[in-house]
RORODREN-476176 format. One record per residue (C-alpha): residue in one letter; x, y, z. Coordinates in steps of 0.2 Angstrom, whole numbers. Each point is the difference from the previous one (the first is absolute). Layout:
<rs>
- A;X;Y;Z
...
</rs>
This chain:
<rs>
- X;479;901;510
- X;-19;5;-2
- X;-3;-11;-16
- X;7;-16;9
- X;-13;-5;10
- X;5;-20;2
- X;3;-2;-19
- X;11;5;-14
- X;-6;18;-5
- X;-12;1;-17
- X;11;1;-17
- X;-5;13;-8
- X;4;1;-20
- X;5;20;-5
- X;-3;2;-17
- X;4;20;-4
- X;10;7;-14
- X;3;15;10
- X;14;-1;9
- X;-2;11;15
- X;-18;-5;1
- X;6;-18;2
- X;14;5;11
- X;-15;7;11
- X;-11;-13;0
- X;13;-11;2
- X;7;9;18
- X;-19;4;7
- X;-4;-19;-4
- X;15;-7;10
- X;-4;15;11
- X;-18;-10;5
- X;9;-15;1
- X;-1;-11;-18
- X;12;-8;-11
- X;2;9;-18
- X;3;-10;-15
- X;4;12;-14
- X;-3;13;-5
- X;-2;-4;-18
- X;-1;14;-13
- X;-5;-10;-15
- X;-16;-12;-4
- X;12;-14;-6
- X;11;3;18
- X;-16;-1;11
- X;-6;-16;-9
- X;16;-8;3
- X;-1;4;19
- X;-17;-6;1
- X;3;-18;-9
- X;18;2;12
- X;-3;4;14
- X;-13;-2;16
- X;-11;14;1
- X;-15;5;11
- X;-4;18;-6
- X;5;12;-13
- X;0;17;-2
- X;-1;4;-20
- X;1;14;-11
- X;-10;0;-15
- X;11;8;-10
- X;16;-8;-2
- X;13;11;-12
- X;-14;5;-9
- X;-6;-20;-3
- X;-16;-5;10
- X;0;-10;15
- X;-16;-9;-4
- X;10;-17;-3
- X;5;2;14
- X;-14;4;10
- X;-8;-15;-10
- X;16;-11;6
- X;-4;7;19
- X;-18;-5;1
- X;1;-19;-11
- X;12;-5;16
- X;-12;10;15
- X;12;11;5
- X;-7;15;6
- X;6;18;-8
- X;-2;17;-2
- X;2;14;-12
- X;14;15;4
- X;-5;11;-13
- X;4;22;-3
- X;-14;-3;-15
- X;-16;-2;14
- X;-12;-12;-3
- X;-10;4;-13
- X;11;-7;-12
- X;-2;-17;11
- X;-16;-13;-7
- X;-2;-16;1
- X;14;-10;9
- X;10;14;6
- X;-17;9;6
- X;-6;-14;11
- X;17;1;10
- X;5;14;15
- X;10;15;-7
- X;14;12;7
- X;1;16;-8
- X;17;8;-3
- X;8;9;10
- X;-3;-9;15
- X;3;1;19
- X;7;-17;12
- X;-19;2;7
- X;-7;-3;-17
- X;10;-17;-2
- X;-5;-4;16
- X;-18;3;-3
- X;0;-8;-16
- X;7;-17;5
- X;-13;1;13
- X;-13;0;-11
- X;12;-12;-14
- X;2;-13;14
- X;-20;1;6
- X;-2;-5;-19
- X;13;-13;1
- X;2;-20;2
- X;13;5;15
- X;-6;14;9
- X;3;-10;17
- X;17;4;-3
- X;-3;19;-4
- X;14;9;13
- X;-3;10;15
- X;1;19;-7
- X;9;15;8
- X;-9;18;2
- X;0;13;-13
- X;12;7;-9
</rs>
């Protein structure tokens, strides 16, 4: 498996509210070999997952149900986990916090993901664990 390079694949948190956006994410991450926690749709469900469970990186949408992420993305960067925004808004909406932090415009392509975690994990406290990725899409 190309994320299981002599370790446990990266958890990855999925916090998306749309469900075949998630159901996306979800199969191109398992697709580049990491683990999904999630997907959570609501602020209060990704909070619970990240006091819950172990996570190494999230993938976060800034609106969630029409409620904004930004506890959230607050919750994400107190405990150093590294995220970024999937977001159909583009990023001028995004400042502070959520601007400092990589960004994947919807709709999206598997070689997008791929190039985002790239640059998420160069950013990141675990990058030596970043998987081997597969050609383009």
């Amino acid at each position: 498996m190309p994320g299981d390079i002599g370790c446990d694949p990266l958890r990855v948190l999925v916090i998306e509210d749309e469900g075949l956006v998630a159901l996306q994410l979800q199969q191109e991450l398992r697709d580049l070999g990491y683990r999904v926690v999630g997907p959570a749709s609501s602020v209060e469900t990704a909070l619970q997952l990240i006091d819950a469970e172990s996570i190494e990186v999230a993938l976060l949408d800034i609106n969630l149900r029409g409620e904004s992420a930004l506890p959230v993305a607050a919750a994400l960067h107190r405990r150093g986990i590294p995220f970024a925004v999937v977001t159909g808004y583009g990023t001028e909406r995004m400042d502070g916090l959520l601007g400092q932090v990589p960004c994947l415009l919807k709709p999206f392509l598997a070689s997008d993901l791929a190039e985002l975690f790239r640059e998420l994990l160069g950013r990141g406290r675990r990058s030596e664990r970043e998987p081997r990725l597969g050609g383009a899409d």
